[in-house]
Backbone bond lengths (Angstrom), bond angles and torsions (degrees), N, CA, C in turn:
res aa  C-N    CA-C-N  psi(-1)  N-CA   C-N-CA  omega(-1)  CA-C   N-CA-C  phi
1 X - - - 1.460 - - 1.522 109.27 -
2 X 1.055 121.05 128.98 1.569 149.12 -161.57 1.969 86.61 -56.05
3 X 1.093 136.01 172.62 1.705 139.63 175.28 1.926 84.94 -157.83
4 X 1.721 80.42 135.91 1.797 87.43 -171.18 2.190 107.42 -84.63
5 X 0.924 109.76 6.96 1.700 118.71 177.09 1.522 114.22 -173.56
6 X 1.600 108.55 87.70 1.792 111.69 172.47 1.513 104.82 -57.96
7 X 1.765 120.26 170.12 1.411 129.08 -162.96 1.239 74.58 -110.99
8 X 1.579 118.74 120.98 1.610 117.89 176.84 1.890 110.69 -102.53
9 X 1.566 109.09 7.17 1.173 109.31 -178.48 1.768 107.84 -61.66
10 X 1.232 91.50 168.35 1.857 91.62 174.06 1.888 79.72 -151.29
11 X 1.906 90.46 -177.45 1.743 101.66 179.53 1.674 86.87 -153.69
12 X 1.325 93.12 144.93 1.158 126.34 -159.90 1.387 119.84 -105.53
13 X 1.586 124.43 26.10 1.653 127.29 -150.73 2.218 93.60 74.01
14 X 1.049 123.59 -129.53 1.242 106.50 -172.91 1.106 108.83 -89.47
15 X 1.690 139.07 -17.21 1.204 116.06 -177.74 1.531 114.83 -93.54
16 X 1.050 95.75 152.13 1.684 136.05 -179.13 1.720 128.52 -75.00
17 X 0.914 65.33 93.88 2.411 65.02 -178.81 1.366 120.56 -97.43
18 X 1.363 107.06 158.62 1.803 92.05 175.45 1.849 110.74 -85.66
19 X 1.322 83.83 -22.38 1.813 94.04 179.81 1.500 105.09 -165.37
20 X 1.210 121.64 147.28 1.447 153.41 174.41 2.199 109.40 -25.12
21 X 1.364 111.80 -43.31 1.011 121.68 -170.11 1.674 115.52 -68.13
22 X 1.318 116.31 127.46 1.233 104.78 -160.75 1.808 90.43 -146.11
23 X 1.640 124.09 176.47 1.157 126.42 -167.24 1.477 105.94 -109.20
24 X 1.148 127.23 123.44 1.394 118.95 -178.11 1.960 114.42 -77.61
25 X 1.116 112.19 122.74 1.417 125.26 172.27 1.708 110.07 -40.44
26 X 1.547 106.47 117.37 1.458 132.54 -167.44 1.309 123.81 75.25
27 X 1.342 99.21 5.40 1.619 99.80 171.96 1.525 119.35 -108.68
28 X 1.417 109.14 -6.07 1.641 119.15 177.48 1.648 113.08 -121.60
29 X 1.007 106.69 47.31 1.498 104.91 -158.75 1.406 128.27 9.66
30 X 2.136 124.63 -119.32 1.073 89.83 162.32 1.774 128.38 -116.45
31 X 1.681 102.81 72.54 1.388 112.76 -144.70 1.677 131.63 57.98
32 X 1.093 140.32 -1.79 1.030 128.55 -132.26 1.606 82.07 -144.49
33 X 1.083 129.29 -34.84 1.480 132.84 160.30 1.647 115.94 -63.04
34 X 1.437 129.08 -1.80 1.328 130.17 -176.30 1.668 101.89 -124.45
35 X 1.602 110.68 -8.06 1.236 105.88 -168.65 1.764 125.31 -58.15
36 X 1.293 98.75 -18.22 1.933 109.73 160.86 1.062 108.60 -59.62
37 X 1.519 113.15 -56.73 1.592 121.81 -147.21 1.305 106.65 -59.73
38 X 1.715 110.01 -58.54 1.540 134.01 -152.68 1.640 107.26 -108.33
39 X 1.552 107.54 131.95 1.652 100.37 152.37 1.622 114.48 -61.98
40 X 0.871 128.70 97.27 2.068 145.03 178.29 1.720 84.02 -55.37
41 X 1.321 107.29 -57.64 2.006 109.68 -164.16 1.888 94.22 -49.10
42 X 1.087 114.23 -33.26 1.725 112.38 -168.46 1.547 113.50 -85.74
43 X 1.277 124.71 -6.72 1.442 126.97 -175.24 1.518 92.90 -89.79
44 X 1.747 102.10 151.30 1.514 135.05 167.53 1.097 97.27 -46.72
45 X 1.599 117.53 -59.03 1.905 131.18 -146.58 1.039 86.28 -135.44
46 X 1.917 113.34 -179.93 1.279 127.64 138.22 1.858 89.29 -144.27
47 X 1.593 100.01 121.74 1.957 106.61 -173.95 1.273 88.51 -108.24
48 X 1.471 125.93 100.38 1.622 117.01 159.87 1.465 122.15 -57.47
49 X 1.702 97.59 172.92 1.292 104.42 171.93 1.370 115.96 -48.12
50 X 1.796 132.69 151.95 0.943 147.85 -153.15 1.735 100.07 -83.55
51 X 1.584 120.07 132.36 1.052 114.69 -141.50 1.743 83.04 -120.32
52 X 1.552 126.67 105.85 1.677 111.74 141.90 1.402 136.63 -66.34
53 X 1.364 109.04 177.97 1.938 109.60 165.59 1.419 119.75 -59.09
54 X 1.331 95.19 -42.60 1.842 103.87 178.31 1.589 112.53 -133.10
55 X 1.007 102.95 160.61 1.891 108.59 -163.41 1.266 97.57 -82.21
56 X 1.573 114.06 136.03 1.479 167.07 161.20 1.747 123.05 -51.58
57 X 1.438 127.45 82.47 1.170 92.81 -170.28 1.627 96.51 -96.66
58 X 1.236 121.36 20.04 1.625 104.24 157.88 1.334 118.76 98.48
59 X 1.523 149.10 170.99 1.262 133.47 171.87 1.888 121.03 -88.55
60 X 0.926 120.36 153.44 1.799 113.48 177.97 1.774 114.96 -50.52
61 X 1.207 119.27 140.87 1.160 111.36 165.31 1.260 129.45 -57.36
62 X 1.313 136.34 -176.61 1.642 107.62 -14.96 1.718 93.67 -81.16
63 X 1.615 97.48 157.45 1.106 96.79 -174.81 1.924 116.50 -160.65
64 X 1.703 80.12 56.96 1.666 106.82 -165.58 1.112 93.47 -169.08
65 X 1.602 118.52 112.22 1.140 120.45 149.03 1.717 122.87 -137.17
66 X 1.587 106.52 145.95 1.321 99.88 172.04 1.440 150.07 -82.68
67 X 1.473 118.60 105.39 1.324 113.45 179.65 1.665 130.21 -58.77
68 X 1.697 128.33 -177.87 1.210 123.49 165.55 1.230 123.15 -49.87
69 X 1.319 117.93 -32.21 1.791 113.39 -162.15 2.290 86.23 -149.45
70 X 1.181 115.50 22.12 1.117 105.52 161.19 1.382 110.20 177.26
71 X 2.065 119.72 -127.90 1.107 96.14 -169.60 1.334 94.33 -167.17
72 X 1.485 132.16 156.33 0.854 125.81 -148.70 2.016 99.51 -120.99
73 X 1.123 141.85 146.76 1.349 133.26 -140.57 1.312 83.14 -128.79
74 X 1.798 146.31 -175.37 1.504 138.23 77.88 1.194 116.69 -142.94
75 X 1.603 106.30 60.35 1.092 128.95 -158.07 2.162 102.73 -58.28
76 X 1.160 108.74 -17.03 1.638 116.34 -166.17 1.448 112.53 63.45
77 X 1.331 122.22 31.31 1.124 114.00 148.43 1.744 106.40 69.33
78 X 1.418 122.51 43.82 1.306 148.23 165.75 1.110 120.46 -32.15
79 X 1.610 145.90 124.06 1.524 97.32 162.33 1.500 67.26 -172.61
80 X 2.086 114.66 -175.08 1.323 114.53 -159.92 1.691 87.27 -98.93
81 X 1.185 129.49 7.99 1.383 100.72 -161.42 1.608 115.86 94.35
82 X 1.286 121.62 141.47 1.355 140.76 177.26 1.910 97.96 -58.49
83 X 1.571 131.40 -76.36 1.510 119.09 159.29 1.147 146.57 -2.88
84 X 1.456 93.37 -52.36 1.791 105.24 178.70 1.626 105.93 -84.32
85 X 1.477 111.92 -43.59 1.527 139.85 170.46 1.738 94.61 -14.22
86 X 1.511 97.96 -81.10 1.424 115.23 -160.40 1.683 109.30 -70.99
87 X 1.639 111.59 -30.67 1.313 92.71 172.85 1.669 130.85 -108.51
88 X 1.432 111.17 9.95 1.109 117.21 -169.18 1.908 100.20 -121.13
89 X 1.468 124.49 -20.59 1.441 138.20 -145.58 1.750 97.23 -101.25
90 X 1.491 82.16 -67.32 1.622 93.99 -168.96 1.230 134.44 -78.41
91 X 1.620 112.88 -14.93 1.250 108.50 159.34 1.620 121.32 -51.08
92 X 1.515 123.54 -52.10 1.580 121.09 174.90 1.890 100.72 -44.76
93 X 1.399 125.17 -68.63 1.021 146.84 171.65 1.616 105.66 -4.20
94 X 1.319 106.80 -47.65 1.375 103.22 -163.81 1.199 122.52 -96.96
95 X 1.584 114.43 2.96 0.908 124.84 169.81 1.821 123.07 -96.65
96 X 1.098 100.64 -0.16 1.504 114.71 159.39 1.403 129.41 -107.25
97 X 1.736 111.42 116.08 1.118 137.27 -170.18 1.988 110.03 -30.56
98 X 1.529 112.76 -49.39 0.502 109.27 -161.97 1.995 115.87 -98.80
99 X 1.771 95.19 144.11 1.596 114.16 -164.77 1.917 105.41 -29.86
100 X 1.453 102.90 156.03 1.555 103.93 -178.80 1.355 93.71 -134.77
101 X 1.442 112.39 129.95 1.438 110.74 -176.64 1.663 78.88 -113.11
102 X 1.554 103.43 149.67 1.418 121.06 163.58 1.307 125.64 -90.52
103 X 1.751 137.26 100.49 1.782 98.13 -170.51 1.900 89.19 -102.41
104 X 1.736 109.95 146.86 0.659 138.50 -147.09 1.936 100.88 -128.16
105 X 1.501 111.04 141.93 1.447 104.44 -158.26 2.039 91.76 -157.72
106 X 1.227 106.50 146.26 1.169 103.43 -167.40 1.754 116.54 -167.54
107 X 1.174 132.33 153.69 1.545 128.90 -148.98 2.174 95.34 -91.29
108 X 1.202 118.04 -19.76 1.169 125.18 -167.90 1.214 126.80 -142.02
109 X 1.677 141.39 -169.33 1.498 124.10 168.45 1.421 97.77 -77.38
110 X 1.481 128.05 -34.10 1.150 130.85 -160.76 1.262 118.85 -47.54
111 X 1.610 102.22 -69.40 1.733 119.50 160.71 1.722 119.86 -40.53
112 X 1.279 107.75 -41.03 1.609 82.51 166.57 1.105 129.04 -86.91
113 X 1.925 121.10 -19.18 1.274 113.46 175.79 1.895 117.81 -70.30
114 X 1.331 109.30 -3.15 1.256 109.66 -174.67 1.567 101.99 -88.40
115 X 1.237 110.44 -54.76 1.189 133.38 157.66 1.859 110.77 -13.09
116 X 1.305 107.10 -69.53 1.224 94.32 -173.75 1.679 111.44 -88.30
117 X 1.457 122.11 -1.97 1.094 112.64 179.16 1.699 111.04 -85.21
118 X 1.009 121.24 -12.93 1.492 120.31 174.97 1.405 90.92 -94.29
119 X 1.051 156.64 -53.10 1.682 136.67 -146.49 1.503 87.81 -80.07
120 X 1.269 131.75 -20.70 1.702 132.09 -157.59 1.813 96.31 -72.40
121 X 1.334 106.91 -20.12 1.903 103.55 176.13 1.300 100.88 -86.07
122 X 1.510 131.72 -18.47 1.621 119.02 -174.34 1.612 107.11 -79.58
123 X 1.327 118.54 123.62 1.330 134.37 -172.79 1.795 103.98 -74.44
124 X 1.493 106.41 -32.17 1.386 103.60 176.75 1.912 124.92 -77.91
125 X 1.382 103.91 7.74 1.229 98.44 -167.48 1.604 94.77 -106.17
126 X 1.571 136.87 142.57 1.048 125.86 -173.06 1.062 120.59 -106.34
127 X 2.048 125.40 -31.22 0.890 103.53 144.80 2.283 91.92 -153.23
128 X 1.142 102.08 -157.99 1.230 92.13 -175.62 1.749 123.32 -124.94
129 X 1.117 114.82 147.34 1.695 99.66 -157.52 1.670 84.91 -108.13
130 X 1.460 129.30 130.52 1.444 130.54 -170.72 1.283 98.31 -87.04
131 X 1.169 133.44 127.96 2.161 120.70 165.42 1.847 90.37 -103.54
132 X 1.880 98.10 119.83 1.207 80.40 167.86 1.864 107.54 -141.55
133 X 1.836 67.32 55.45 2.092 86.91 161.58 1.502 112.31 -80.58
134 X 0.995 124.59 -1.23 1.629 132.77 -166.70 1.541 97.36 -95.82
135 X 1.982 98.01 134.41 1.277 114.88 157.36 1.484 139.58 -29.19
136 X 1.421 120.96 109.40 1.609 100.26 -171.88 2.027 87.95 -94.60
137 X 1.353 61.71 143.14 1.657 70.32 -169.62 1.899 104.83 -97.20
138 X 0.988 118.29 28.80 1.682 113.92 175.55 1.211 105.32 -114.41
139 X 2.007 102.93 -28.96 1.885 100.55 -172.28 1.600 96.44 -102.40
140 X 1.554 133.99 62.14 1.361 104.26 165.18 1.369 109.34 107.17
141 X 1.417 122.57 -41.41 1.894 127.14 -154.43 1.218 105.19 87.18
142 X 1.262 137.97 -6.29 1.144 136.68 171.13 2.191 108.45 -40.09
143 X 1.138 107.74 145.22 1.468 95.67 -165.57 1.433 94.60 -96.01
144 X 1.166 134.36 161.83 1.907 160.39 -129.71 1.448 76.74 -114.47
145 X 1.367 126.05 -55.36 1.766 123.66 -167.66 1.948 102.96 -70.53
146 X 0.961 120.89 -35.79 1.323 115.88 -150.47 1.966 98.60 -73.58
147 X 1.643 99.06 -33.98 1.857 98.52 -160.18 1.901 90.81 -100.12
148 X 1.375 124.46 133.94 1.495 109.92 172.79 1.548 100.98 -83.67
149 X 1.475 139.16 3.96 1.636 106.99 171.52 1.614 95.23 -86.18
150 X 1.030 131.84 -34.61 1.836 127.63 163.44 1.569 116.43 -47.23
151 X 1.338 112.26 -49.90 1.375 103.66 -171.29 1.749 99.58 -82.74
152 X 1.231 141.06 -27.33 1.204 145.31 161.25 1.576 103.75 -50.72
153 X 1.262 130.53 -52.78 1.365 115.62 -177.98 1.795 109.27 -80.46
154 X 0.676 124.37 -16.52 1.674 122.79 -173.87 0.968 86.48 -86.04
155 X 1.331 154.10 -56.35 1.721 149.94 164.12 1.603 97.76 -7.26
156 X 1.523 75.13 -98.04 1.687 98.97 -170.81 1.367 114.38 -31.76
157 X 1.187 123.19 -43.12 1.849 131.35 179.16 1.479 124.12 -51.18
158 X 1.902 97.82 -23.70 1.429 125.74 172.93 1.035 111.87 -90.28
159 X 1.245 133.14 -14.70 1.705 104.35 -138.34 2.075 67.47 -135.86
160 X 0.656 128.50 8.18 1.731 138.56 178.88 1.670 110.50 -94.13
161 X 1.634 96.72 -40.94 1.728 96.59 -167.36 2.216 86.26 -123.46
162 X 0.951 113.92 50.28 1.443 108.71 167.43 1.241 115.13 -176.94
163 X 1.537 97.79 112.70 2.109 111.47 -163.22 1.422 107.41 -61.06
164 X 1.769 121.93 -24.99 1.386 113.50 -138.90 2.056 91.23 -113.16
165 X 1.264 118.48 176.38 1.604 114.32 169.96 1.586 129.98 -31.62
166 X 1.511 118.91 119.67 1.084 120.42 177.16 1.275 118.95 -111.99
167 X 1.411 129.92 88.54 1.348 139.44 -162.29 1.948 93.76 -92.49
168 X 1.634 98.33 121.22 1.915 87.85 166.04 1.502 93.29 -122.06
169 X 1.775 95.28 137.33 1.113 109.58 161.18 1.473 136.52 -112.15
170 X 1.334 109.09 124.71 1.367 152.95 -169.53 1.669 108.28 -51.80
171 X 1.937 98.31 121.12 1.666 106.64 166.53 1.651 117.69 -91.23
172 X 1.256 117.25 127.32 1.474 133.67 -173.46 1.522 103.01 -82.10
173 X 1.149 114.61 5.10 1.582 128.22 167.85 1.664 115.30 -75.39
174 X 1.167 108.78 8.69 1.843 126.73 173.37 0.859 123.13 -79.18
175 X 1.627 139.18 137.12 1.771 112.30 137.50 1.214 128.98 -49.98
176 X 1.147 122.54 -43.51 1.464 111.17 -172.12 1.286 95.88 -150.41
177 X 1.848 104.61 116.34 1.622 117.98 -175.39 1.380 123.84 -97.46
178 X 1.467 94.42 13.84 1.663 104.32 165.70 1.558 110.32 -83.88
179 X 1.402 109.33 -18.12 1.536 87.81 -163.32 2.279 94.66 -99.77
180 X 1.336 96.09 -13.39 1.468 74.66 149.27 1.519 132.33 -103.00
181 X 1.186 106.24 13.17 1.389 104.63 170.81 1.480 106.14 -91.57
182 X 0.992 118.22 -30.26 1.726 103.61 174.56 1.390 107.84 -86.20
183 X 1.028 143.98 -12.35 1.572 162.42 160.04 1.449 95.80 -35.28
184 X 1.599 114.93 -80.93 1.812 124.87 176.86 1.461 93.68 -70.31
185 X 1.243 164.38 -39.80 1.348 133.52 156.14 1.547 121.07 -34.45
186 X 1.071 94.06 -52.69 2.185 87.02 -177.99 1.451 117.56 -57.76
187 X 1.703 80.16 -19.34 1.752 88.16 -175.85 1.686 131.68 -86.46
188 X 1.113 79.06 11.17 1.970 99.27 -167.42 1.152 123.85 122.84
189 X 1.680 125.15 -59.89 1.019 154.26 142.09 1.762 91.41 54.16
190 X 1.517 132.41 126.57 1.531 116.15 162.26 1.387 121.75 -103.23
191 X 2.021 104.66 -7.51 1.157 93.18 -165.41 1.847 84.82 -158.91
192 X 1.396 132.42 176.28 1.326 137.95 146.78 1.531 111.26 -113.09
193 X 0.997 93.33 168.24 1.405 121.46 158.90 1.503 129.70 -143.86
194 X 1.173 114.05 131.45 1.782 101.00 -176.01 1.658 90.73 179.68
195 X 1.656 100.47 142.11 1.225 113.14 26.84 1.642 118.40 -133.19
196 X 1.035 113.61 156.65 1.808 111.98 166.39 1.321 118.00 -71.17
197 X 1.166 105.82 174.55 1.668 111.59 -177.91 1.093 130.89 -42.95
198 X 1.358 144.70 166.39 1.705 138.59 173.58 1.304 106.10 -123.44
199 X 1.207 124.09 106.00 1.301 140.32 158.28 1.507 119.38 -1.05
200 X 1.037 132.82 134.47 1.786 119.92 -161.10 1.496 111.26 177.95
201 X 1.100 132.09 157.09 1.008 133.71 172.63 2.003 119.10 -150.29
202 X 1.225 120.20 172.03 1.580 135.77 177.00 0.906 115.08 -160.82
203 X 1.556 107.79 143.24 1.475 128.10 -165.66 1.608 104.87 -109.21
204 X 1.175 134.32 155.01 1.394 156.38 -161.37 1.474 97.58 -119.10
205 X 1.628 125.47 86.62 1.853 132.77 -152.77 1.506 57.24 -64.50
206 X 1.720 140.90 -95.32 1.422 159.24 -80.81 1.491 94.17 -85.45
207 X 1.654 111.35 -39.13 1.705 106.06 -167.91 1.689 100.74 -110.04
208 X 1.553 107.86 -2.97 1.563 89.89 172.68 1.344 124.59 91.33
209 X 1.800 116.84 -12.41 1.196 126.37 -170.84 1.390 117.75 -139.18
210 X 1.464 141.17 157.00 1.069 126.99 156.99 1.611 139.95 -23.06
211 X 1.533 106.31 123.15 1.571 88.34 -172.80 1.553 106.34 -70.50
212 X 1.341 128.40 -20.82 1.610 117.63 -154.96 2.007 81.48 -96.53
213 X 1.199 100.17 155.41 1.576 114.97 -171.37 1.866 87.02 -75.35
214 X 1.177 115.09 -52.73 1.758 128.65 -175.53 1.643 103.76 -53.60
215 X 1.111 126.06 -34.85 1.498 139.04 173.40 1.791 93.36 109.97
216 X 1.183 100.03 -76.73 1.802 101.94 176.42 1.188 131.12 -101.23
217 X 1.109 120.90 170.91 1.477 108.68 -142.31 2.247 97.28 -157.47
218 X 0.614 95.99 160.56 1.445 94.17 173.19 1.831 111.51 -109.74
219 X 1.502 102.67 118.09 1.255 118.45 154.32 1.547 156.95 -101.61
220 X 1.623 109.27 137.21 1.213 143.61 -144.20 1.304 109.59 -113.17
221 X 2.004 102.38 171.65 1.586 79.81 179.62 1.360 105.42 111.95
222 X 1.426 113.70 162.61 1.419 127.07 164.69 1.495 127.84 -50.35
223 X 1.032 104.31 -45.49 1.597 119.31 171.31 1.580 118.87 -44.70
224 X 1.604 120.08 -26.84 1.177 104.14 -150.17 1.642 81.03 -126.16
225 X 1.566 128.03 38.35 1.253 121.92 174.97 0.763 120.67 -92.04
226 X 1.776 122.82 -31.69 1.878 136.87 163.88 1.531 94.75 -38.43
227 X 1.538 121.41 -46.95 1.655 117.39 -140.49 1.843 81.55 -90.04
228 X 1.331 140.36 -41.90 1.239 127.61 -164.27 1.816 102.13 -85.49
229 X 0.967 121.24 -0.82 1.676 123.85 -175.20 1.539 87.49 -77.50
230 X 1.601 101.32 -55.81 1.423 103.45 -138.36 1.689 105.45 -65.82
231 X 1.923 103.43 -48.22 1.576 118.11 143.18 1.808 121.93 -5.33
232 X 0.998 94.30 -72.95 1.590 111.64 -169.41 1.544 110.53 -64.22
233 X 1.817 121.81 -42.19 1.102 130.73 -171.20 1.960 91.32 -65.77
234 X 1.266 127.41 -67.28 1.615 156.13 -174.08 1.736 90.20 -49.86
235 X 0.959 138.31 -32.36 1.701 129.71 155.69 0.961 106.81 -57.57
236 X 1.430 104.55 -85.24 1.717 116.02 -172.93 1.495 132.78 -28.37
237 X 1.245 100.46 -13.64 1.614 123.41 169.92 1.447 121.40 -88.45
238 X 1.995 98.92 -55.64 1.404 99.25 160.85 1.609 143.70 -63.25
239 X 1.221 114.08 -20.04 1.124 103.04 -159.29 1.836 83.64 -137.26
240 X 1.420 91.35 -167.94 1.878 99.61 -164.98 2.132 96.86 -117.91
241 X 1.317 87.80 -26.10 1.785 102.69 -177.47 1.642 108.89 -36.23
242 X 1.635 124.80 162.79 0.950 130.05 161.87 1.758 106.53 -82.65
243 X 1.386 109.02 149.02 1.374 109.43 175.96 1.567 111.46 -157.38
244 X 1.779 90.57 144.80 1.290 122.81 -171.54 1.559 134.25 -76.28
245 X 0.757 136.73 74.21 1.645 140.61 -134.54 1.693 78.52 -80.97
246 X 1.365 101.23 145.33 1.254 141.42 132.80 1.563 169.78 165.45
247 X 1.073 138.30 -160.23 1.983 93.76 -148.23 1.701 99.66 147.74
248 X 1.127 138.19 83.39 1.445 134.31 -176.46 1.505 108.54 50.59
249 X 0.789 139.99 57.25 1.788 144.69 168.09 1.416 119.53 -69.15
250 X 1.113 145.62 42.48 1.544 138.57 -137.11 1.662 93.55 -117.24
251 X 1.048 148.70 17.07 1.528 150.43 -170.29 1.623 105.94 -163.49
252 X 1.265 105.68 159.26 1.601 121.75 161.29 1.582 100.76 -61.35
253 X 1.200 130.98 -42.00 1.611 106.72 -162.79 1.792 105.51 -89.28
254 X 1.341 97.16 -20.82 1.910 87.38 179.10 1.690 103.91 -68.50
255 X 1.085 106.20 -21.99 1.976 108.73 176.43 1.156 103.51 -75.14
256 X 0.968 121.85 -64.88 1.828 109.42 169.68 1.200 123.26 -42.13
257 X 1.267 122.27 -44.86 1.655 116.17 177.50 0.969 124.91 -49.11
258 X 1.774 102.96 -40.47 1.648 126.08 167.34 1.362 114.43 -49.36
259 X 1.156 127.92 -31.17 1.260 135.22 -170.08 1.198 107.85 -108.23
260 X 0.869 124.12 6.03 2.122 123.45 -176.40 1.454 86.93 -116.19
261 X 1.049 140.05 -41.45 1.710 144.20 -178.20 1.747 101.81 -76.78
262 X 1.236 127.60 7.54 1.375 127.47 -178.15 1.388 158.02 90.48
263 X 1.587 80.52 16.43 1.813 116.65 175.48 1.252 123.81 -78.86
264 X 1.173 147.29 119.27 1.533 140.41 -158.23 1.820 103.14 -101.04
265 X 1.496 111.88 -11.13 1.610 126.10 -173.26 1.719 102.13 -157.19
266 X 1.387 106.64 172.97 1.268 125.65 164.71 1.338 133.97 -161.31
267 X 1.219 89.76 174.14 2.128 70.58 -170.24 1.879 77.53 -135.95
268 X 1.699 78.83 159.12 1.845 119.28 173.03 1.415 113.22 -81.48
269 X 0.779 131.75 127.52 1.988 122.27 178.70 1.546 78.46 -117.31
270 X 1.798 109.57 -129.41 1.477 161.60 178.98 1.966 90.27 -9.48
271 X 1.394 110.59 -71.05 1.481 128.64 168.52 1.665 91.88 -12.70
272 X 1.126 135.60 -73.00 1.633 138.80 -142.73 1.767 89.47 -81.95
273 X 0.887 137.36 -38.78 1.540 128.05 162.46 1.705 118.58 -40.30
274 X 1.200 97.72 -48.82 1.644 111.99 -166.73 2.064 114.07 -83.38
275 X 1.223 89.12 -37.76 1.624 112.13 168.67 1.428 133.91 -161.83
276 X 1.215 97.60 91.05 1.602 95.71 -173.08 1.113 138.65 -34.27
277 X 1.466 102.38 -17.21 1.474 108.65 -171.77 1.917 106.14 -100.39
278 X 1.388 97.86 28.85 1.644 74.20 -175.94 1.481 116.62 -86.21
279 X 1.450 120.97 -14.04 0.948 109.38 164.76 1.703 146.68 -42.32
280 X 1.423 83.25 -28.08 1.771 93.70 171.46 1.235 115.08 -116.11
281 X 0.956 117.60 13.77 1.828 127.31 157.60 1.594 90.80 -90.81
282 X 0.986 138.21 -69.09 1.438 119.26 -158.65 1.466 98.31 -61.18
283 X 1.348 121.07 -39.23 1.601 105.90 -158.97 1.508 99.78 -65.81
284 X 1.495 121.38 -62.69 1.781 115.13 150.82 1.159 137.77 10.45
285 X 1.388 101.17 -65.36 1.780 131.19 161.67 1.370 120.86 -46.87
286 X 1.209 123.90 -51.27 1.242 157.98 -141.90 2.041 82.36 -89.05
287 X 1.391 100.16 -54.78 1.359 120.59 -152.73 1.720 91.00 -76.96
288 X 0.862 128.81 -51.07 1.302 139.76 -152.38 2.099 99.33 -82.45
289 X 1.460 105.39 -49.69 1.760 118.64 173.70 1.354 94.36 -54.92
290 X 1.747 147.34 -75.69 1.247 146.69 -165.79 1.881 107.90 -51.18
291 X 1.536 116.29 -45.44 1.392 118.01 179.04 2.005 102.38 -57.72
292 X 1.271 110.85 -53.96 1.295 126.50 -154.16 2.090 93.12 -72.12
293 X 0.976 80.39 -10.36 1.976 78.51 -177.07 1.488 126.80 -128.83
294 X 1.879 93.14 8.32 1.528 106.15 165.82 1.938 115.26 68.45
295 X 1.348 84.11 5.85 1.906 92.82 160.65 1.240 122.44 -78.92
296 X 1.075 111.91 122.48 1.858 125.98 -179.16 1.369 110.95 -61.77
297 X 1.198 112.54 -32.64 1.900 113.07 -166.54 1.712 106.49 -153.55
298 X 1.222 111.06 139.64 1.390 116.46 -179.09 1.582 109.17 -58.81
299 X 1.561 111.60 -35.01 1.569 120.83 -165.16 1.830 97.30 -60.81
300 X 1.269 108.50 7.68 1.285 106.24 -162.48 1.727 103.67 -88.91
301 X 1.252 97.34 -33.92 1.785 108.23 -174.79 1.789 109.85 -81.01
302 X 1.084 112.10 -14.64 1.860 102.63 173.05 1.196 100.66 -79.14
303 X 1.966 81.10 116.57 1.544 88.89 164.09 1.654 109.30 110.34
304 X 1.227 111.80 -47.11 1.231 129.72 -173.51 1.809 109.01 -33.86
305 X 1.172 104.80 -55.98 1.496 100.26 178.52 1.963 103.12 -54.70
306 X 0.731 101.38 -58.31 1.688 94.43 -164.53 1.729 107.08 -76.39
307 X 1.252 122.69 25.56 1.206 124.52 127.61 1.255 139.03 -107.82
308 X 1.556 123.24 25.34 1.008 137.15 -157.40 2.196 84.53 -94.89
C-alpha cells in the first residue's frame, strides 16, 4: 500500500541527514557555484572541492575529456588551499542549513593530520571525507589508497586530531578493496565512501597522442557504475561501517541500486556537469520509489538486495 510521505532521513555513524543525496567532491565546486542552479537547503550533504594545506594550481591542459558513457578528469587536484578555504569558502557555507562535509587530500600523513586538526575548530564543518587516492610523496608516489598500512595510518592521523565524522573515501584502483576497507576500519574510520575514479586513458587517432596533457586521467560517469555497485556490494560484506556509494549516479534508480547493494547514502559526481539539477530529481525519485512501494523509510533499502 502506497504511504503518502516516506522518512527520507538516513545516519551516517553520528551524522544526521535529511536524505541520502549528497554532492560528490570536485564535481560541485565549493557549493556556492551551484547556488542558482540547486536548492543547497534540500541536499543530504554538500562535500566540496577537495581541500589541501596550500593551493593547487592543478595539471596543464587539456585535461578533460569525453568518453562514450562518461568522462575522463586530471584535473591535479586544484583547489585554493586550506587559507583561502576558511576565509573566502565558508563564510557562504554557513549560511546554508544544510551539513558540509570537507574532503581533504594531502602529499603525506603529516598534511592530513594537520589538515584535520585545524578544520576540527570550524563549527561549520560536520564531518570530513579523507581522499586517499593521492600520491604520498615520501614513499615513492605510491597512492595512500592502493597499500592498507598507508591507508590505515592516514586514517588514524585523522580520526586522532578530529572529534566529529571521519568518512575515507576509497580508490577502486585495487585488487581487492576489502582489505583496504577494513584497513581504515581498524583505523577509526566512521564511515566509507567509494568509489573514486578508475584510472583510464584516450588517444587523439588525428594528433597521434594522448588527449589529457597528464596522459591518464581518472574515469567517471556511467560506465564505471557496474565497477562501484560491485565495490560497494564486496564492503558491505566486509566491514560493519556505513557506506557511501558512488560511481555513475545520474537517475533515481541508479541511487537505489546503490542502496539495495548496501549503501546507506550517495553522492552525485559527473551527473552535476550534465544537469544541475539532478540532485533533486533523484532525491524526488528516491521519494516517489519508497511512496510507490509502500516503504516507510529509505533506511529500509540498504542492503536489501543482498538479503534477498
Amino acid at each position: 500500500m502506497a504511504i503518502e510521505q516516506p522518512d527520507m532521513r538516513v545516519s551516517i555513524g553520528p551524522l544526521h541527514l535529511q536524505n541520502p543525496v549528497m554532492t560528490a567532491s570536485g564535481t560541485f565546486g565549493y557549493g556556492e557555484e551551484y547556488g542558482s542552479l540547486v536548492n543547497l537547503h534540500r541536499l543530504g550533504a554538500i562535500i566540496v572541492k577537495g581541500i589541501s594545506l596550500r593551493p593547487r594550481q592543478g595539471n596543464p591542459p587539456p585535461r578533460i575529456a569525453e568518453t562514450a558513457a562518461g568522462m575522463l578528469n586530471a584535473i591535479g587536484l586544484e583547489n585554493v588551499g586550506l587559507e583561502r578555504f576558511l576565509a573566502e569558502k565558508i563564510p557562504f557555507l554557513e549560511g546554508i542549513e544544510t551539513p558540509l562535509i570537507v574532503n581533504i587530500l594531502g602529499d603525506s600523513v603529516d598534511d592530513y593530520q594537520e589538515l584535520a586538526a585545524r578544520l576540527d575548530g570550524e563549527e561549520k564543518v560536520a564531518a570530513l571525507e579523507v581522499n586517499i587516492s593521492c600520491p604520498n610523496v615520501r614513499h615513492g608516489g605510491v597512492a595512500f589508497g592502493t597499500d592498507p598500512e598507508m591507508a590505515h595510518a592516514v586514517t588514524k592521523a585523522v580520526r586522532d586530531h578530529f572529534s566529529r565524522p571521519v568518512i575515507v573515501k576509497l580508490s577502486p584502483n585495487v585488487t581487492d578493496i576489502t582489505v583496504i576497507a577494513r584497513a581504515v576500519e581498524e583505523a577509526g574510520a566512521d564511515a566509507l565512501s567509494l568509489i573514486n575514479t578508475v584510472l583510464g586513458m584516450a588517444i587523439d587517432i588525428e594528433a597521434e597522442k594522448p588527449k589529457l596533457a597528464n596522459v591518464f586521467g581518472g574515469l567517471s560517469g556511467p560506465a564505471i557504475k557496474p565497477i562501484g555497485l560491485r565495490m560497494v556490494w564486496q564492503a558491505a560484506e566486509s566491514v560493519s561501517l556505513p557506506i557511501i556509494g558512488i560511481g555513475g549516479i545520474t537517475t533515481p534508480e541508479d541511487a537505489i541500486e546503490y542502496l539495495l547493494a548496501g549503501a546507506c547514502a550517495i553522492q552525485v559526481g559527473t551527473a552535476n556537469f550534465i544537469n544541475p539539477g539532478a540532485t533533486e530529481e533523484i532525491i524526488r525519485g528516491i521519494g516517489k520509489h519508497l511512496t510507490a512501494r509502500g516503504i516507510d523509510s529509505v533506511q529500509e533499502l540498504t542492503g536489501r538486495a543482498r538479503r534477498r
